[in-house]
ZAMIKE-753752 format. One record per residue: x, y, z of N, C-alpha, C in turn. Coordinates in steps of 0.1 Angstrom, whole numbers. Layout:
residues N
     n.X     n.Y     n.Z    ca.X    ca.Y    ca.Z     c.X     c.Y     c.Z
       X       Y       Z       X       Y       Z       X       Y       Z
...
This chain:
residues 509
     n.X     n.Y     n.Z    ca.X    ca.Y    ca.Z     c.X     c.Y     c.Z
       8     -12       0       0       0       0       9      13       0
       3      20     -11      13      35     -16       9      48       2
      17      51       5      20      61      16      13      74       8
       8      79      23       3      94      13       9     102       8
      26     100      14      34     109       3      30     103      -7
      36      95     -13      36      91     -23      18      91     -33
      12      93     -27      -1      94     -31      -6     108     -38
      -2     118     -27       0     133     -34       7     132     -46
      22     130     -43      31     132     -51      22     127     -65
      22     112     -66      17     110     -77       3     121     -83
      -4     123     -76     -13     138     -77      -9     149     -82
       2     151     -77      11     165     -83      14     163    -100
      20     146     -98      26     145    -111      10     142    -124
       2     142    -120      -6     142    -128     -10     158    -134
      -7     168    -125      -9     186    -128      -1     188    -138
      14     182    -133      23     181    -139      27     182    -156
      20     169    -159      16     163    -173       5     168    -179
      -1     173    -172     -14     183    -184      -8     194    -182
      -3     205    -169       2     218    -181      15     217    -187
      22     202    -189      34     206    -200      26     202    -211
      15     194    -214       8     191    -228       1     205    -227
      -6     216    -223      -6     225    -226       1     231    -238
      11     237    -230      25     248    -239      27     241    -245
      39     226    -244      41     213    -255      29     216    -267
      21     216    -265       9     215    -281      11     226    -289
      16     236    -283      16     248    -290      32     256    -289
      37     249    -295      54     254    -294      55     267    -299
      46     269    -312      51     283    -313      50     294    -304
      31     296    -301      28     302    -297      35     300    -281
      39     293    -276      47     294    -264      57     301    -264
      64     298    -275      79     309    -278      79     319    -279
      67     326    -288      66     341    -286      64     348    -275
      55     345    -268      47     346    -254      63     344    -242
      75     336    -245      86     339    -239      92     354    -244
      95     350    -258      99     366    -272     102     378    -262
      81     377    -261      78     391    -255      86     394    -243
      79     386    -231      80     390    -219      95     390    -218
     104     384    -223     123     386    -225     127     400    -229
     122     406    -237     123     414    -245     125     429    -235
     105     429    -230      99     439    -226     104     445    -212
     106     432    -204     115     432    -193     133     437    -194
     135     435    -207     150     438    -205     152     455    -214
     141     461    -215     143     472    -226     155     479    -221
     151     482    -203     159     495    -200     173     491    -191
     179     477    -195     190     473    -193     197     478    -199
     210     478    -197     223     483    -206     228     483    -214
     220     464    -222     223     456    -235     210     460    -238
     195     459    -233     186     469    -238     190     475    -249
     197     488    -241     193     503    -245     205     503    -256
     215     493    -251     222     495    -261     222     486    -279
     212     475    -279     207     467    -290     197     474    -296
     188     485    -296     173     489    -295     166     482    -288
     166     478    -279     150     466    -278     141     474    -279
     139     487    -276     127     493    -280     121     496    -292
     132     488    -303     130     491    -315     122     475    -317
     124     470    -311     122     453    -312     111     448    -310
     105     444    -324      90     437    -318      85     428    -323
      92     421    -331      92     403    -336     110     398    -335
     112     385    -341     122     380    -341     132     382    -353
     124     386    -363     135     392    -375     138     409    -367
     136     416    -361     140     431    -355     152     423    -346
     149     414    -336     157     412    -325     171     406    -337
     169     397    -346     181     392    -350     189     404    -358
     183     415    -363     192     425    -368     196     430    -359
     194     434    -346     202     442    -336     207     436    -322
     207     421    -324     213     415    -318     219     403    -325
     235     405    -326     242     392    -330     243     377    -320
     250     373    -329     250     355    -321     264     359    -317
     267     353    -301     281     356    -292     284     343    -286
     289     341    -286     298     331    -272     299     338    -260
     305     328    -251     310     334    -239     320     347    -237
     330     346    -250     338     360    -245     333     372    -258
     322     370    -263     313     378    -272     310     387    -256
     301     382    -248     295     384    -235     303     391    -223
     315     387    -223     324     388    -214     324     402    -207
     328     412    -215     327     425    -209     317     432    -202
     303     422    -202     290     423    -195     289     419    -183
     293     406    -187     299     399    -171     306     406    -159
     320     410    -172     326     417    -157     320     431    -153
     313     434    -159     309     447    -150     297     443    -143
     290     432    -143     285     431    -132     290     421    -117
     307     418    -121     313     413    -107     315     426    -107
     319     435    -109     324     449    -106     311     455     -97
     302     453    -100     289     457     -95     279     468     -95
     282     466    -112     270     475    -121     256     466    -123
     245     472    -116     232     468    -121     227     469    -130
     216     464    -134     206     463    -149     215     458    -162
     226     449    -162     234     453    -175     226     446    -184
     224     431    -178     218     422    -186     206     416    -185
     204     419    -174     192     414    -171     189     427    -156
     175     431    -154     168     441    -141     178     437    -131
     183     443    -127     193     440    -108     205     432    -114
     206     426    -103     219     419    -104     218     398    -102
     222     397    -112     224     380    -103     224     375     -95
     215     362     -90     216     358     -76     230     346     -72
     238     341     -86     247     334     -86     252     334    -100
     264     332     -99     275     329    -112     276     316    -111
     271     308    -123     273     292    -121     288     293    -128
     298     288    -122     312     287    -128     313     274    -135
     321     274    -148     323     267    -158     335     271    -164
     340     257    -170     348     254    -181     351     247    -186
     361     247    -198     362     235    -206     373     229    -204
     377     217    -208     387     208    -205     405     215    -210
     396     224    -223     411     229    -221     410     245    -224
     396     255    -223     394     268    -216     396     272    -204
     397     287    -206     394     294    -191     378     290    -183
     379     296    -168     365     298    -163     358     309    -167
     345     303    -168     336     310    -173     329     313    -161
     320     329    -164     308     330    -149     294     332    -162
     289     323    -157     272     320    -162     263     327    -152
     254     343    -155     250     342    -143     235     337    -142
     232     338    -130     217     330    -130     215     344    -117
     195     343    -122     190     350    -120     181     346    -107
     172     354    -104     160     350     -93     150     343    -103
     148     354    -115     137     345    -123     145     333    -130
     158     329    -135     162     314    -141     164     304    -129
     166     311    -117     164     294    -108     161     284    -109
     146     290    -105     135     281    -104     134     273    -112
     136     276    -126     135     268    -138     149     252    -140
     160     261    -135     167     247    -133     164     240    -122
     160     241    -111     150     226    -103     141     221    -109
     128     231    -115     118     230    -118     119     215    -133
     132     216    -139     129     209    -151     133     195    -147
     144     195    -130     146     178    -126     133     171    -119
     122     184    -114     109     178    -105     101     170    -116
     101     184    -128      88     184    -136      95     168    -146
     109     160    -146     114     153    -152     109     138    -147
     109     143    -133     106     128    -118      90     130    -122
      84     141    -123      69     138    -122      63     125    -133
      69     134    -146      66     125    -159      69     110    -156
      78     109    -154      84      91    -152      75      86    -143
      67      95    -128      62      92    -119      47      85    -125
      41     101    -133      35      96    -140      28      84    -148
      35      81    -155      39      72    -173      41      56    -159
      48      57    -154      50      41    -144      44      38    -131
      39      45    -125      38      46    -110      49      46    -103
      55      45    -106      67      40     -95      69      50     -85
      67      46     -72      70      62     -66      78      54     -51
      85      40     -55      91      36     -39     103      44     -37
     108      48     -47     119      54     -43     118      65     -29
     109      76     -30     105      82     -26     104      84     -10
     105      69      -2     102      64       8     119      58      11
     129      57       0     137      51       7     149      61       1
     167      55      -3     175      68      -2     179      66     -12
     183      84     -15     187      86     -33     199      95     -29
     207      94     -43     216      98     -42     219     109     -54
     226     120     -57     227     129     -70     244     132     -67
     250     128     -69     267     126     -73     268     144     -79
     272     150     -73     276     164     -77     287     172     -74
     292     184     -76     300     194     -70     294     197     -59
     307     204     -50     306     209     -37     292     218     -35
     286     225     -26     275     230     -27     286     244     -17
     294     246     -15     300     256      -9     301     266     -20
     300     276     -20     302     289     -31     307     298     -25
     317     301     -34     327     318     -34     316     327     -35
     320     338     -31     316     352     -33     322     362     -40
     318     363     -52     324     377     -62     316     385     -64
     317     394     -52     313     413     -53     299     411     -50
     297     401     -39     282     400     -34     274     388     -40
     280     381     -51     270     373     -61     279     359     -53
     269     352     -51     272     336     -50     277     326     -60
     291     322     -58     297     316     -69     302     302     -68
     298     294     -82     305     277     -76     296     270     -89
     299     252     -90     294     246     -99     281     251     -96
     271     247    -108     254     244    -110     247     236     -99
     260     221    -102     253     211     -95     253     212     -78
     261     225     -77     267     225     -61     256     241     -58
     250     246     -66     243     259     -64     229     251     -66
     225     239     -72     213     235     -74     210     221     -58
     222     218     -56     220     216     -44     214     221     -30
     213     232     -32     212     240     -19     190     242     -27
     188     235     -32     170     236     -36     164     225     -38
     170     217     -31     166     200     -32     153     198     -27
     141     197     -36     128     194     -32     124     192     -16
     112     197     -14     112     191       4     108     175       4
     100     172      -3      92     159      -4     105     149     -11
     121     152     -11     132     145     -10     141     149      -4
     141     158       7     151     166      13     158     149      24
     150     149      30     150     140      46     159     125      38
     159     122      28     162     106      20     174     108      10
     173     122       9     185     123      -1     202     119       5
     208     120       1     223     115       5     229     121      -8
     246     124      -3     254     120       9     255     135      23
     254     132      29     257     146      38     259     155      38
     261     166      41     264     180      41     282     178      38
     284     176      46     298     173      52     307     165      44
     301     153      35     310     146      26     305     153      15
     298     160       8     291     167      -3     297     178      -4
     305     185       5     311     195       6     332     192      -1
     333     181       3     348     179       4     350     179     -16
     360     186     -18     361     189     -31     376     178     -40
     378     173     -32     388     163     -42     379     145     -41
     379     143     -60     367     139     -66     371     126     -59
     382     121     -55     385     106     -50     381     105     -36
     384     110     -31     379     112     -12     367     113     -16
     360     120     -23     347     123     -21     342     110     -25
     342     102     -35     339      91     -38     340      79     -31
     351      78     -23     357      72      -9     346      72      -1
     342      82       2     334      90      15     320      84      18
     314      90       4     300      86      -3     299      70      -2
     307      63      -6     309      44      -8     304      43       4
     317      49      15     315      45      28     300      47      34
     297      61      34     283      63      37     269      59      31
     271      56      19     260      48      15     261      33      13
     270      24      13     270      11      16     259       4      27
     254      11      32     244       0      42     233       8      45
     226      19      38     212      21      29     207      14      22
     197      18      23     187      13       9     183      22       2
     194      20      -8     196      32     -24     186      25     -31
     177      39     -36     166      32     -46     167      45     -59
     175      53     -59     174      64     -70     190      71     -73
     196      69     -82     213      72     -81     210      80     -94
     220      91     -95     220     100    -104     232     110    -110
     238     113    -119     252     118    -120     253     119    -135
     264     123    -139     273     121    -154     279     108    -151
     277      97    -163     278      87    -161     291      81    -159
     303      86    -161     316      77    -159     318      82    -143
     315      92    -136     317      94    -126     308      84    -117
     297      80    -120     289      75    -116     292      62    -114
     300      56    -124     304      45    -130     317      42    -111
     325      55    -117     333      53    -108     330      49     -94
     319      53     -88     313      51     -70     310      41     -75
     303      34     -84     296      20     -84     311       7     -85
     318      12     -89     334       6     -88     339       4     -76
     337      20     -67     343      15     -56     334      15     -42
     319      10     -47     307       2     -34     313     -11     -38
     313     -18     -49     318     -33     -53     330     -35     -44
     343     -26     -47     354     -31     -44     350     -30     -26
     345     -22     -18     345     -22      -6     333     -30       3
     324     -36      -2     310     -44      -3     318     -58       0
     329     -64     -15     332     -77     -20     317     -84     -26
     308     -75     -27     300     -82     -37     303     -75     -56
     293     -84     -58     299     -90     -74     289     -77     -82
     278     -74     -83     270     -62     -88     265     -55     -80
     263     -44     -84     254     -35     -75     239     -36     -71
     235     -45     -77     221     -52     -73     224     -56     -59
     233     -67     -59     238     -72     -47     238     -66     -33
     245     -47     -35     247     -38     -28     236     -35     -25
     228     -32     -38     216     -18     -33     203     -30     -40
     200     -36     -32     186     -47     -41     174     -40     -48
     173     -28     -40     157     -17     -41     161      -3     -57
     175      -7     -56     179       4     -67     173       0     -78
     165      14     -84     153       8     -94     155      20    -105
     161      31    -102     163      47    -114     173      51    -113
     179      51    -127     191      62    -122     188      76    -134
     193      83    -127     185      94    -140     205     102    -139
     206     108    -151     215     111    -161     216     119    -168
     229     131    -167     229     139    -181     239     143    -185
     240     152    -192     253     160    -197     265     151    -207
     263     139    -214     268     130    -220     259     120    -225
     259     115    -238     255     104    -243     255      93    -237
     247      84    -234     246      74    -222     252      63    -228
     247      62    -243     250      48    -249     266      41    -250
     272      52    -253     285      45    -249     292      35    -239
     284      36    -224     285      32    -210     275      20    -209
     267      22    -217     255       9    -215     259       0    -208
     268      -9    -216     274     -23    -217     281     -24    -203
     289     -11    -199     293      -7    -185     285      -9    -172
     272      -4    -168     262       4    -160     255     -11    -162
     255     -23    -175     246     -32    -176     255     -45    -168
     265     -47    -168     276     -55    -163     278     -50    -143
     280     -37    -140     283     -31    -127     271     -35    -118
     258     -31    -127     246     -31    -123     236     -47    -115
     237     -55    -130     235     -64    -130     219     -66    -133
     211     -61    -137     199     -59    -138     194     -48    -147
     187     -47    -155     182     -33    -160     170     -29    -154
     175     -13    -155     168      -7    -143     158       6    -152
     153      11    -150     146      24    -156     154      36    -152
     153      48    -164     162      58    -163     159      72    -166
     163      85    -163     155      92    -164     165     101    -175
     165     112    -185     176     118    -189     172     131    -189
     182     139    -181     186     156    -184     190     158    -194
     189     170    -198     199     177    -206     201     195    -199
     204     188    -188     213     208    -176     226     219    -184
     226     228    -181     238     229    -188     236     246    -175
     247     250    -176     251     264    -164     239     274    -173
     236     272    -185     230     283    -191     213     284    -191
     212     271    -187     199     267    -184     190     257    -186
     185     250    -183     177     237    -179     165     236    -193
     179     226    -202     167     231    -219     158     218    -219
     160     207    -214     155     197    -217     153     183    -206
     142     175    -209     144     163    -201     137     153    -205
     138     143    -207     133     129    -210     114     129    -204
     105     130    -214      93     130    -201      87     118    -209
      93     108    -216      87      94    -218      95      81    -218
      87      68    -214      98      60    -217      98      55    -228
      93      57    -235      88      47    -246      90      59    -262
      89      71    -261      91      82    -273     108      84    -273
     112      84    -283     122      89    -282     129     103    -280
     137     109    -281     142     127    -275     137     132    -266
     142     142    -259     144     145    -249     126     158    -253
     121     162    -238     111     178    -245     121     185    -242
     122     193    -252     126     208    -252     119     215    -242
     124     227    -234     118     233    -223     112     248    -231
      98     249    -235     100     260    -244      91     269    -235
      89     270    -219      82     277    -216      88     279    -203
     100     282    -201     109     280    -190     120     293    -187
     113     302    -196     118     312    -199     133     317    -207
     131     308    -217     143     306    -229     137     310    -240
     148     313    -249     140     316    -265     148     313    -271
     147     301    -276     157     295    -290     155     294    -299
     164     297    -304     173     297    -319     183     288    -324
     178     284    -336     185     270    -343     194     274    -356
     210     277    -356     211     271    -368     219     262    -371
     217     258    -387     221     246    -393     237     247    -392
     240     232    -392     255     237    -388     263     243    -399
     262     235    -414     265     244    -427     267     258    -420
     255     263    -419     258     280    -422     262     286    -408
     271     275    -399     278     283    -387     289     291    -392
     298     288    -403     312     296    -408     303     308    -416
     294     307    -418     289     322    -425     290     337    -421
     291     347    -426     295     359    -416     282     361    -411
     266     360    -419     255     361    -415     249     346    -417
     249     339    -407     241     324    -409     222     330    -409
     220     319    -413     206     321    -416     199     314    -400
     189     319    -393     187     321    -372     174     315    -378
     169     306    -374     155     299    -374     152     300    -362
     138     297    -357     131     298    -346     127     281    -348
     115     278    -333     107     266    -336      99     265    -350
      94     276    -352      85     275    -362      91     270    -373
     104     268    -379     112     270    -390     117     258    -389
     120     250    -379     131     237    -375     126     225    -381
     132     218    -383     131     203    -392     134     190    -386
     133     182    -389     134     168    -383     150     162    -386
     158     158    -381     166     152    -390     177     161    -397
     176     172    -391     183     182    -393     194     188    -384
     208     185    -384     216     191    -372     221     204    -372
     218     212    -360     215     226    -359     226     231    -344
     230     239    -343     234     244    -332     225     257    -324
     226     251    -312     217     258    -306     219     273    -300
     214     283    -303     212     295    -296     204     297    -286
     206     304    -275     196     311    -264     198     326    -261
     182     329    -260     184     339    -251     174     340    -238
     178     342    -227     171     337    -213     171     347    -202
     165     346    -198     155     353    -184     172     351    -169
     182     347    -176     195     352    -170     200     362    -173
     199     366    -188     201     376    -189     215     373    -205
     213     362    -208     221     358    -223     215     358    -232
     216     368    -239     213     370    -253     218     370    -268
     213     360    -272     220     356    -289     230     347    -288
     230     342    -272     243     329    -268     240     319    -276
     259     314    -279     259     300    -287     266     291    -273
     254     283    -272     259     271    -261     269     263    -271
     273     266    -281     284     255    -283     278     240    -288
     267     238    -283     256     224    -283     248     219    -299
     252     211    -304     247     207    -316     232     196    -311
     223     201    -319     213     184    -317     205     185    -328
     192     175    -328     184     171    -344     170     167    -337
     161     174    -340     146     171    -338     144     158    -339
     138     150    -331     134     143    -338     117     136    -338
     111     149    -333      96     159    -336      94     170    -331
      85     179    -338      82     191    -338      69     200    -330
      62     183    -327      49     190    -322      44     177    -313
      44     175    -302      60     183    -293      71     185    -295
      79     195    -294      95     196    -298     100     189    -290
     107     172    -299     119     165    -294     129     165    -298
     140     163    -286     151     165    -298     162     153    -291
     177     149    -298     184     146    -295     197     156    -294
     206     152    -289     221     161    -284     227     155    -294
     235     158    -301     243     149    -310     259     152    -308
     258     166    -297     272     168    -298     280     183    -292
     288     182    -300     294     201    -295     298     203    -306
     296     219    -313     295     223    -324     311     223    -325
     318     228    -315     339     224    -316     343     217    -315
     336     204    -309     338     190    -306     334     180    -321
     344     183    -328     342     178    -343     358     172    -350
     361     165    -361     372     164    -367     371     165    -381
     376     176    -383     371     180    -401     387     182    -405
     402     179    -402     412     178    -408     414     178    -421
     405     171    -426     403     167    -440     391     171    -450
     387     181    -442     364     183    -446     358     175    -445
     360     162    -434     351     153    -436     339     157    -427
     345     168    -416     334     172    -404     326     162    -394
     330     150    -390     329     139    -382     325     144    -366
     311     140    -367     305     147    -357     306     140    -341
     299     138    -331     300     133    -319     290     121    -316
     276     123    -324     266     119    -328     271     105    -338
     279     108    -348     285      94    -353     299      87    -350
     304      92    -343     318      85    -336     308      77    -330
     301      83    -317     295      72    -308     278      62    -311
     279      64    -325     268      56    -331     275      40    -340
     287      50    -342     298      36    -353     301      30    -340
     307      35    -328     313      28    -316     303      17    -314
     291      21    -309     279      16    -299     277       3    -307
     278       2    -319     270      -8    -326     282     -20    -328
     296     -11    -330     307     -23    -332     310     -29    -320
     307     -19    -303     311     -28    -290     297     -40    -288
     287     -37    -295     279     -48    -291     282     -55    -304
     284     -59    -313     290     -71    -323     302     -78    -314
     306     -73    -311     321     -79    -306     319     -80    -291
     308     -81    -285     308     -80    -268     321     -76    -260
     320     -60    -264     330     -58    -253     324     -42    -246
     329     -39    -239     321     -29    -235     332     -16    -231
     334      -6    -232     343       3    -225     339      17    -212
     355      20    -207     346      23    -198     352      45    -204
     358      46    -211     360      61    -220     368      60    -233
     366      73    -239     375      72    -251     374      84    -257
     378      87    -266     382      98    -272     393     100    -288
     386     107    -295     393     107    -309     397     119    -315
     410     119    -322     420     126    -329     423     129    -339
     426     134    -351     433     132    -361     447     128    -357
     456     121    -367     469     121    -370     472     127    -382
     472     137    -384     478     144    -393     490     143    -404
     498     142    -394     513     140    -402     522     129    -396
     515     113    -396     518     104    -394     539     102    -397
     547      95    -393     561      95    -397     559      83    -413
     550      72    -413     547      69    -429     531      66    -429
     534      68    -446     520      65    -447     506      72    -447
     498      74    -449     486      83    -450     478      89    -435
     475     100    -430     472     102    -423     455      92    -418
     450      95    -411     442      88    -399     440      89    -387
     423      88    -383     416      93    -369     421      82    -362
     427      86    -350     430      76    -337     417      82    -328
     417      67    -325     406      64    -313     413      60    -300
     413      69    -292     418      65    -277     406      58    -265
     408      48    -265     400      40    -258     407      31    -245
     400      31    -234     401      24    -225     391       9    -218
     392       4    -223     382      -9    -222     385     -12    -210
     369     -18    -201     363     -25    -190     375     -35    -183
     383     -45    -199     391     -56    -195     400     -57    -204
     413     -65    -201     418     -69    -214     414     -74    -229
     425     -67    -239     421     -69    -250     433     -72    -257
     423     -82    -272     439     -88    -277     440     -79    -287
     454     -81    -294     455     -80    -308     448     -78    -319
     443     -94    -317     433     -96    -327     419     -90    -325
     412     -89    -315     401     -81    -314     399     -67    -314
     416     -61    -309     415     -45    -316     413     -44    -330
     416     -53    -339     418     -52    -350     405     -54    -356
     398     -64    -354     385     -66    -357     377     -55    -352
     376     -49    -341     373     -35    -336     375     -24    -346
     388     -22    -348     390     -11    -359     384     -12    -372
     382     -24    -380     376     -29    -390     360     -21    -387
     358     -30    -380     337     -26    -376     336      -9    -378
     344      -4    -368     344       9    -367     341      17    -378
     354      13    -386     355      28    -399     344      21    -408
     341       5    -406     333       6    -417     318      11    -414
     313      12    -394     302      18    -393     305      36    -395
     318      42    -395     314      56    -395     316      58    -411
     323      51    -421     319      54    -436     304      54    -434
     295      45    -435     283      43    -436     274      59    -430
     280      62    -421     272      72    -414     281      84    -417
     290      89    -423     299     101    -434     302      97    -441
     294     108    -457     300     100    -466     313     109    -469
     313     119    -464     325     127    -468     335     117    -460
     339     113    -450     347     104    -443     348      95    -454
     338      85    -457     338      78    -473     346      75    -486
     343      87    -488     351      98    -499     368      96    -495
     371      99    -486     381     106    -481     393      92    -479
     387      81    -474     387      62    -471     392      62    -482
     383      61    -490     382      51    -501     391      61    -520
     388      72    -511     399      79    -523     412      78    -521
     418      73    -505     435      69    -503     434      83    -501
     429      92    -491     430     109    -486     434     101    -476
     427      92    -467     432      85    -451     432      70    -451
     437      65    -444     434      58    -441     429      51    -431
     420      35    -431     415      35    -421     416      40    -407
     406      40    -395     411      49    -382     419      36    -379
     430      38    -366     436      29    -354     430      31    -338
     430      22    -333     428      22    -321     444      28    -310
     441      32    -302     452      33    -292     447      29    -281
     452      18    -275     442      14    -261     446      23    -245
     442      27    -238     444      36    -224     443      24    -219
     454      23    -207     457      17    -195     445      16    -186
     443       8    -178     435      10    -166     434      23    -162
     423      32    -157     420      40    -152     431      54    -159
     430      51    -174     437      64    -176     433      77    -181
     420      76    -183     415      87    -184     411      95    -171
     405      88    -160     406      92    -144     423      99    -143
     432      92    -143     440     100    -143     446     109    -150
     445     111    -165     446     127    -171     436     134    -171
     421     131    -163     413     143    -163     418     149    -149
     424     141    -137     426     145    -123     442     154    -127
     451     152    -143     463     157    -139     458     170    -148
     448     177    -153     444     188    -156     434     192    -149
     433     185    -138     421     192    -129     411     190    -132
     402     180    -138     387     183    -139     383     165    -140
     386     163    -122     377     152    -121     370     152    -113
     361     143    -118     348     143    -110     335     158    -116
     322     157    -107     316     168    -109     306     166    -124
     305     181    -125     303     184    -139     315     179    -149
     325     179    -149     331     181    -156     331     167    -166
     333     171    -179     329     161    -190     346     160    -203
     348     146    -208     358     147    -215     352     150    -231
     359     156    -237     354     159    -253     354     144    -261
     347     142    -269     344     128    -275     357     132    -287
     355     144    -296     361     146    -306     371     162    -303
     383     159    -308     390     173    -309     398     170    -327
     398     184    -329     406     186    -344     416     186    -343
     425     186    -327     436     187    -323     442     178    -316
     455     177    -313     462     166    -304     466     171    -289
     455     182    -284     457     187    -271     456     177    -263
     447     169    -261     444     161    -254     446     144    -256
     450     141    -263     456     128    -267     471     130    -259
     475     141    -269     493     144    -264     494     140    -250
     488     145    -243     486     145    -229     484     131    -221
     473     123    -231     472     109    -228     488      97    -234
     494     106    -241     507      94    -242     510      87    -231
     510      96    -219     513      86    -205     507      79    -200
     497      75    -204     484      62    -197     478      55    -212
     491      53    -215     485      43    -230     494      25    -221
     487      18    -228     486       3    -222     494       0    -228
     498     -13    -217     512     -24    -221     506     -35    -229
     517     -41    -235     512     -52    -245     519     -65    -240
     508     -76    -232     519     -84    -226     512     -97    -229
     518    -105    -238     510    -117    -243     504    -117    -250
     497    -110    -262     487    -106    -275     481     -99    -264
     477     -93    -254     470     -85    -248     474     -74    -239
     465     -58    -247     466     -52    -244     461     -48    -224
     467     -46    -218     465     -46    -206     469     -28    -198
């Protein structure tokens, strides 16, 4: 018999699901109805007065007098409001700087508002409701969950509260999960990713975990070391009631084979898509594919195609304009106070009415050395399909050009770290599968193959736990922090020369 929490709650999640099919039915008309109120609110800002907004009163006015920027397009905005100029970007001042960066960028300050808060909780509740929803499932609820994140302690720059997302979204943890959540104030706070992982093991080993949640190799990693400290064989074993694990910020499919093996059972899952700039998306089916778009959450997006990103003027589409099957890089402008921002974020509808979509990638997170433009979406589509022919499963990886090989024709190296030993012969069969799933899925790659421009890719196998250790010897393990699938460059390979695997017996080890 369902407890009356659990009885509301499921009540809630039924409010839930009729006003997102509301807005959901009517994407346009939702978008505009954001347009405005974005607009009208920001006239007598800084970037207002200095764009026209008061000239502004559809989306072709806004795209002439406001361009598409990045983060250091933005930048000079920013710092005058750590300096502690009001109205620049948004009425007042920020209630937090979500800090961010890239694996091989500076820190960024994202700021977030009083009105964008809400909306990044609001899209993990309104995420739980749906699944709550669509399954019943509400035991979690009653027993302990866990969200693997950054510290929840925050700097202070010039009054504004500063620190990860997942450590500023911490401090808003539902009440009706406040009392069950884990890990503690106290181990949740310690900032080196291995202690903390330590910590966590220790403290949740003898719970009853029924809801786990993270970026998935990190997640991978705690479930590595409950096993090793347990001496049981899967995590089933550990946690018997563990029934969801919900996920974001990386393509999951790569890990599958990982999470299906640690696990021992298949379990139901939930998927984000969070990002510092704001809470665009989340899984609200199990059975539909892509993620909803959040189009009434106080964002206003803009799509374009990736073709016309090198253009001096790309051609800016709205929802009303967007296509199925089509990969687009995504623009925002939001109730934070970013306007004409490029998240950097590539993805492809895959419907319109509701707007679904998939992630396919990072618009810089590409390898076009040759024009082949090899996206992130088909590295880990050729991967996924060749690790299940060959039953083997990995636990990271990451791909390169070689450029100017010492002989022979240049070719994409794949740096991979596999679950277990591997031989010879099965890297080889691996490499085979591979180039012949990513020809299939580029034909420009294709072209490029089969015209003797490259030659097939190679594998490079990583050592045990070598990608944990070159994301910890650049600083960004654990947390938010994510490794690039694709670079055009050898920054990060170079780096991996020191955790490449020994060869002892036909196997790579």
């Amino acid at each position: 018999m369902s407890s009356l929490k659990e009885q509301l709650v499921k009540i809630y999640a039924k409010y839930v699901v009729w006003k997102t099919a509301k807005w959901s039915s009517s994407p346009v008309e939702t978008q505009e109805r954001v347009f405005k109120k974005l607009i009208q609110k920001s006239r007598k800002t800084r970037f207002g007065q200095e764009h026209s907004f008061e000239k502004i009163h559809n989306f072709r006015d806004f795209s002439k007098h406001v361009p598409i920027r990045d983060y250091e397009g933005l930048k000079n905005y920013i710092e005058l409001i750590i300096q502690g100029e009001k109205n620049v970007l948004w009425p007042g001042r920020p209630i937090y700087f979500a800090k961010t960066s890239g694996t091989t960028s500076g820190e960024k300050h994202i700021p977030i508002t009083k009105e964008s808060m809400p909306n990044h909780v609001k899209g993990s509740v309104d995420a739980t409701m749906h699944y709550i929803n669509e399954t019943s499932n509400t035991k979690f609820l009653n027993k302990k969950i866990i969200f693997l994140q950054g510290s929840p302690l925050l700097d202070d720059k010039n009054g504004i509260k500063t620190g990860r997302l997942s450590g500023i979204v911490a401090h808003y943890t539902p009440s009706f999960l406040r009392k069950n959540t884990m890990p503690s104030w106290e181990t949740n706070c310690i900032e080196n990713w291995e202690k903390k992982v330590l910590e966590i093991s220790k403290e949740t080993l003898k719970e009853d975990m029924a809801a786990i949640g993270g970026i998935p190799p990190w997640v991978i990693m705690y479930f590595e070391k409950l096993i090793e400290l347990s001496g049981k064989k899967t995590i089933q074993q550990v946690f018997p009631n563990f029934n969801l694990f919900v996920y974001g910020g990386v393509n999951f499919n790569p890990y599958k084979e990982s999470f299906r093996r640690l696990i021992g059972k298949k379990i139901d899952s939930i998927e984000y898509y969070p990002a510092s700039e704001g809470f665009f998306a989340f899984q609200d089916s199990q059975s539909n594919e892509g993620l909803l778009l959040q189009l009434n959450s106080g964002i206003f997006y803009e799509f374009i195609r990736i073709e016309e990103m090198e253009k001096a003027d790309p051609e800016r589409l709205t929802i009303k304009e967007v296509k199925t099957k089509t990969n687009y890089v995504l623009i925002v402008s939001t109730n934070a106070g970013l306007w004409g921002y490029n998240t950097g974020d590539t993805l492809e509808f895959v419907s319109i009415k509701p707007a679904r979509i998939i992630v396919t990638g990072r618009y810089k997170h590409f390898i076009s050395a040759f024009g082949e433009h090899v996206i992130g979406s088909e590295v880990e589509k050729a991967l996924n399909k060749a690790l299940i022919s060959e039953e083997i499963s990995l636990k990271e990886f990451t791909v390169a050009p070689k450029v100017n090989p010492k002989k022979g024709l240049p070719y994409h190296q794949w740096w991979i770290e596999f679950n277990q030993g591997i031989s010879k012969e099965k890297i080889r069969r691996l490499e085979q599968k591979l180039d012949y799933n990513l020809q299939n899925l580029n034909s420009y790659y294709k072209d490029l193959v089969q015209g003797k421009v490259l030659k097939p890719l190679e594998i490079v196998v990583v050592k045990k736990n070598g990608f944990k250790g070159f994301m910890e010897s650049v600083g960004k393990l654990g947390g938010q922090n994510k490794l690039p699938r694709l670079s055009n460059d050898r920054k990060i390979v170079d780096h991996l020369k020191n955790y490449k695997a020994a060869l002892k017996k036909n196997l790579w080890i």
